[in-house]
Each structure stands twice: as C-alpha cells, then as structure tokens.
PAKOL-294792 format. One line per 3 residues: number of its first residue (from 1); their letters; for each residue z, x, y of N, C-alpha, C. Coordinates in nm, 2 decimals. Layout:
% PAKOL-294792
NUM	A	Z,X,Y,Z,X,Y,Z,X,Y ~ ...;
***
This chain:
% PAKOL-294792
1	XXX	-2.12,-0.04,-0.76,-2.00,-0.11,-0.71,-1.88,-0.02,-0.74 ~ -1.80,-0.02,-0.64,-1.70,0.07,-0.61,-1.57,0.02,-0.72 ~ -1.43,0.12,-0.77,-1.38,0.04,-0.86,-1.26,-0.05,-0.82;
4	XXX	-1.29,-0.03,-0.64,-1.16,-0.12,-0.57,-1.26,-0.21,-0.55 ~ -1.40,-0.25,-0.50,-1.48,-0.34,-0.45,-1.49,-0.47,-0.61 ~ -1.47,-0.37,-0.73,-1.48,-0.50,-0.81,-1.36,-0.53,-0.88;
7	XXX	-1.23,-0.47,-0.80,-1.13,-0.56,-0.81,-1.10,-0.64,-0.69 ~ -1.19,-0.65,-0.57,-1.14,-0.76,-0.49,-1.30,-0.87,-0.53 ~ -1.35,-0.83,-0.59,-1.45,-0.93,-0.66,-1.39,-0.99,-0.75;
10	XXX	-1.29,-0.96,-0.80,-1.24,-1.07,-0.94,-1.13,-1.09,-0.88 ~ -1.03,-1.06,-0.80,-0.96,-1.12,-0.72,-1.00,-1.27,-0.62 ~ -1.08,-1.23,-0.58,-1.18,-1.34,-0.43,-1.21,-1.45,-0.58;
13	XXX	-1.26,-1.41,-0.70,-1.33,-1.56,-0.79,-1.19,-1.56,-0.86 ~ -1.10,-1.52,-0.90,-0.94,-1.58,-0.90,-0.91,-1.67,-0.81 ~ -0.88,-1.62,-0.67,-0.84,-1.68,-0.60,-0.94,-1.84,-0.53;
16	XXX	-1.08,-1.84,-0.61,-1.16,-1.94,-0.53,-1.18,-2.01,-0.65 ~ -1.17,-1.93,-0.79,-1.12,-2.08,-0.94,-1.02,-2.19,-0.88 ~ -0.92,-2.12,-0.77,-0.77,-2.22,-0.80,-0.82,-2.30,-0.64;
19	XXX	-0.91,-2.26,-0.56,-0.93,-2.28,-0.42,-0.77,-2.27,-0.33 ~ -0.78,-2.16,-0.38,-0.64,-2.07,-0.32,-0.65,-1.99,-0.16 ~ -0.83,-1.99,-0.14,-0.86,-1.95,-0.04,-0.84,-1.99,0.13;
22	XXX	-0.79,-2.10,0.14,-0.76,-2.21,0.17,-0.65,-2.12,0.25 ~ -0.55,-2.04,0.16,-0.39,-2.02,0.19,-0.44,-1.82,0.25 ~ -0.52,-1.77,0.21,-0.56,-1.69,0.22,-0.61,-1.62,0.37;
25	XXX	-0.54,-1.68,0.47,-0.59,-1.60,0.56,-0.51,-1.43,0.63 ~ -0.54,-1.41,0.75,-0.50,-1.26,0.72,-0.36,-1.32,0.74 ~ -0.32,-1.37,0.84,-0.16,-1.38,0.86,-0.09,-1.39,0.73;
28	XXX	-0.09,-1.47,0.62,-0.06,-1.50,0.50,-0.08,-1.40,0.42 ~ -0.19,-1.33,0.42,-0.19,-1.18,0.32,-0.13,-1.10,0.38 ~ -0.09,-1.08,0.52,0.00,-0.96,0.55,0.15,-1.03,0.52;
31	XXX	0.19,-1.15,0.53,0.33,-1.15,0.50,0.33,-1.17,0.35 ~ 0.22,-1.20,0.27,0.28,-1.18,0.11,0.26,-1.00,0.10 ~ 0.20,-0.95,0.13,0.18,-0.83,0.13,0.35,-0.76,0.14;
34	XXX	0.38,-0.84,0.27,0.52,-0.78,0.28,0.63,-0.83,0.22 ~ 0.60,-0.93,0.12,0.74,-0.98,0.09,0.70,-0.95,-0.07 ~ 0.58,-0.92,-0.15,0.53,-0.83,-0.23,0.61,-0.64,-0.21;
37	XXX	0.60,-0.65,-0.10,0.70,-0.47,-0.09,0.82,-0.48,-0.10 ~ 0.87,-0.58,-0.02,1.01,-0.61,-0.06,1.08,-0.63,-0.18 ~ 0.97,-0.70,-0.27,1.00,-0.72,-0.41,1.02,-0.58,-0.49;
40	XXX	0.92,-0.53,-0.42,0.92,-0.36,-0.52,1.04,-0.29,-0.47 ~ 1.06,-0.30,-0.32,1.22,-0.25,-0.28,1.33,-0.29,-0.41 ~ 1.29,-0.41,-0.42,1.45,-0.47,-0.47,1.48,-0.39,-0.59;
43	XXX	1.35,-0.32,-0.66,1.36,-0.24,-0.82,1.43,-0.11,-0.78 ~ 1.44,-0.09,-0.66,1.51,0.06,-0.64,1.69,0.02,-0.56 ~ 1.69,-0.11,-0.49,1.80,-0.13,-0.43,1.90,-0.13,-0.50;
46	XXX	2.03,-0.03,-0.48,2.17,-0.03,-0.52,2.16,0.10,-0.61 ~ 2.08,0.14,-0.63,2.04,0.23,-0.75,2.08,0.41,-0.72 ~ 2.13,0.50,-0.81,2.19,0.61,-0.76,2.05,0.71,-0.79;
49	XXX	2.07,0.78,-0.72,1.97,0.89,-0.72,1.91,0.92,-0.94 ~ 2.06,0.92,-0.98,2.04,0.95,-1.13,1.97,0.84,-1.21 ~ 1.97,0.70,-1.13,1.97,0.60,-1.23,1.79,0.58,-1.21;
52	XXX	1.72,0.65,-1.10,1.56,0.61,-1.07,1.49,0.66,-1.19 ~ 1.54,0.71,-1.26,1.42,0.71,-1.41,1.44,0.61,-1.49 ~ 1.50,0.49,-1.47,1.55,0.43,-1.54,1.50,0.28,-1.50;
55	XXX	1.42,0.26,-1.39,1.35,0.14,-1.30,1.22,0.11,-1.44 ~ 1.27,-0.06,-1.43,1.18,-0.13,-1.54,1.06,-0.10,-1.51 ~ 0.95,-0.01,-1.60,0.88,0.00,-1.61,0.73,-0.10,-1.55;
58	XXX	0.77,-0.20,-1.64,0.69,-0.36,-1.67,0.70,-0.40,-1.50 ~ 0.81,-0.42,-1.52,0.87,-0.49,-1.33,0.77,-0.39,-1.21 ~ 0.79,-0.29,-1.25,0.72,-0.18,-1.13,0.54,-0.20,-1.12;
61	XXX	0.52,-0.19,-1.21,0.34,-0.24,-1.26,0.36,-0.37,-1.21 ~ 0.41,-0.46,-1.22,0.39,-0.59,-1.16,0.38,-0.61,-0.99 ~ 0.50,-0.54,-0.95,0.54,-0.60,-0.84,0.39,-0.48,-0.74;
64	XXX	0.38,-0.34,-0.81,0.29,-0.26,-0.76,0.12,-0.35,-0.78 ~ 0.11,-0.39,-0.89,-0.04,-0.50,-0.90,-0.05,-0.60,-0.74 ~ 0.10,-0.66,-0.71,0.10,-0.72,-0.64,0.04,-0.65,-0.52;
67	XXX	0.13,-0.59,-0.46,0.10,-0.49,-0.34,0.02,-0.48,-0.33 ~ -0.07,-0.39,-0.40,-0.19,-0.34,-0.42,-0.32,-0.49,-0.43 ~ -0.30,-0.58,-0.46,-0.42,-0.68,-0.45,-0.41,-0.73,-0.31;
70	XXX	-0.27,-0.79,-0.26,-0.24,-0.82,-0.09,-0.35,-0.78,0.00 ~ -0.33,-0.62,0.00,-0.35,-0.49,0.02,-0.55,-0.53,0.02 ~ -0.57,-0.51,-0.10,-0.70,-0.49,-0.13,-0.78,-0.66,-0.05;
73	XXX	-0.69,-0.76,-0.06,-0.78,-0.86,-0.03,-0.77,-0.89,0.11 ~ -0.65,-0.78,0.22,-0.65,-0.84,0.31,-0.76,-0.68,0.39 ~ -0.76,-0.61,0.31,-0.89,-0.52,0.37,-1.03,-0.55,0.32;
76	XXX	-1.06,-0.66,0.28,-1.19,-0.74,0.23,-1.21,-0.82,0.31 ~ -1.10,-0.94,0.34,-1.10,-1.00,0.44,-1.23,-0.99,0.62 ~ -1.16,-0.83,0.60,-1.21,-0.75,0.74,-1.31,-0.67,0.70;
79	XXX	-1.40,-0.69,0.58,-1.49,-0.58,0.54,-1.45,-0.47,0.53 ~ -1.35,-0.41,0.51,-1.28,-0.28,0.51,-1.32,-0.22,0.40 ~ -1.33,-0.08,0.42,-1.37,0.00,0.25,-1.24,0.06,0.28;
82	XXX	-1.16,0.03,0.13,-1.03,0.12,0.11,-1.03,0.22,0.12 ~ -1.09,0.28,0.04,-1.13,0.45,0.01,-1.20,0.50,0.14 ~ -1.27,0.44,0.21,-1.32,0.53,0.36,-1.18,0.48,0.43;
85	XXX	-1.10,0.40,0.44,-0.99,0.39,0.56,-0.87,0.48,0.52 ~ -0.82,0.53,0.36,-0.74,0.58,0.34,-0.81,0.74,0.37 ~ -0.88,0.76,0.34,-0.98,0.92,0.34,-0.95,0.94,0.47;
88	XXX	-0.98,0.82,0.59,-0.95,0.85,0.72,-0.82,0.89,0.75 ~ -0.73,0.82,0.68,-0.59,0.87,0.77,-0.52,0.98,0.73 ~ -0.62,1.00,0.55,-0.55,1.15,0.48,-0.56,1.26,0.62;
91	XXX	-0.74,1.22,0.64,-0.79,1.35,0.76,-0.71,1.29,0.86 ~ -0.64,1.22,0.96,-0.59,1.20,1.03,-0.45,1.28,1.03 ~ -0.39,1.21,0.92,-0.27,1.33,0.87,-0.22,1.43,0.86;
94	XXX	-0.36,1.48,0.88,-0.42,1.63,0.82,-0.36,1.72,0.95 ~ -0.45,1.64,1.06,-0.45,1.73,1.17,-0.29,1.69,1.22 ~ -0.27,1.61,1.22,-0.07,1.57,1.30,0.05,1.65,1.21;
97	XXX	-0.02,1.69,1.14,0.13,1.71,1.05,0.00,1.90,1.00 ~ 0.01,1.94,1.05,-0.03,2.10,1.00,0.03,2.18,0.88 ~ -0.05,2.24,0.81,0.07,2.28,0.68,0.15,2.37,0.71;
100	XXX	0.14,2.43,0.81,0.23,2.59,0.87,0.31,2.51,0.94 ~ 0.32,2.42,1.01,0.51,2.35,1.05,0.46,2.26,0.95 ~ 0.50,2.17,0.91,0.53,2.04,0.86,0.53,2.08,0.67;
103	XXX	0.48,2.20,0.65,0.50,2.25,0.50,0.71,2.22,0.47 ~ 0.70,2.15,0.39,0.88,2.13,0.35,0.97,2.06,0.45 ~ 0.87,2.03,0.57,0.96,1.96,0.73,0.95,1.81,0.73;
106	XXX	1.02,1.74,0.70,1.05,1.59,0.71,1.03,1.51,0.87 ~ 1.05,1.63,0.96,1.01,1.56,1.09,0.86,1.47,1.11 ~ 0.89,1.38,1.24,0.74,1.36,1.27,0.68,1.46,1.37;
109	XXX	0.57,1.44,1.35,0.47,1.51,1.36,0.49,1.52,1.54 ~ 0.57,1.43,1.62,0.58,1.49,1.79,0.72,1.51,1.81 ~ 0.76,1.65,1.67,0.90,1.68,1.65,0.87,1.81,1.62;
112	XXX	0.77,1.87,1.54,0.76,1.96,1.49,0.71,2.07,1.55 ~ 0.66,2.03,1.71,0.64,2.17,1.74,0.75,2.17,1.86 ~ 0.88,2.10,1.89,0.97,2.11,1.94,1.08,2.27,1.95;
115	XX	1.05,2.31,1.78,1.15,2.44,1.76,1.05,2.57,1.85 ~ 0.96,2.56,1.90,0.87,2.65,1.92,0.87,2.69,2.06;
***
C-alpha cells in the first residue's frame, strides 16, 4: 500500500468514526478543497515580498494537511491514483512547455512559440 493510499485509508475511517461520509460527496470536497486554498491564500495575503519567510509555520502545515486531504479524498472518491495522475500531467507538462522556450519564460505554453 501506497503512502497516499494509506492516508486516504485513515482519512475514509476518520471520516466514517464521525459518519461524516454522509457530507462527503464530490461537490462538497471540491468546495472544501477550495475554501481550504483560500485559507492557505489568507497566510500570504497583504504580505511584502520581504515579510514571506516569516509565514506561521504551524498555520501553513495546517491549512496545507487540509488541502492536501480534500485533494486526496476527492481523488479516492473517483478511484484515482495520485501519483499516476500527477506523473501524468508532469509528462503532459513536459511536452507543452519544452525546456528550450519555456526554460526562465513565464508565458503559457500557446505563447511561447509566438516570438518565433
């Protein structure tokens, strides 16, 4: 067992101790998902370029556990393997954004071969 598969294994018997599963469908994990990001936004909001080494540590591990379980329980949900759908989009990535344009280039990827 994979070491994301047995954290949505103790997440899934978390969430079915409280019969929380109930509140748990995808609609509901994608907007806590998203109001979970928002919360991690709020640790950077107002903040000057100098003051970002200075984001509560504690707060950031929290609000990122959050994200990250949303995340993991709403790609369980769907049978999803994390690690094969991220691996996919790294290779997906791969090919849209090429390292010879897109090396140091912020553009998207149906921008980059514009200068050419």
């Amino acid at each position: 067992m994979s070491e994301i598969q047995e954290l949505l294994s103790r997440l899934e018997e978390f969430r079915d101790e409280r019969d929380w599963g109930q509140f748990h469908d995808p609609k509901n994990l994608a907007l806590a998902l998203s109001i979970e990001s928002a919360e991690l936004n709020e640790l950077f909001l107002w903040k000057k370029e100098s003051d970002l080494s200075q984001v509560d540590i504690e707060k950031l591990k929290a609000e990122l556990a959050d994200v990250f379980a949303y995340a993991i329980m709403l790609a369980g949900h769907y049978g999803l393997d994390v690690a094969d759908i991220v691996k996919s989009k790294i290779e997906k990535n791969a090919a849209k954004y090429p390292v010879d344009l897109a090396k140091g280039n912020a553009e998207k990827y149906d921008e980059l071969n514009k200068g050419n």
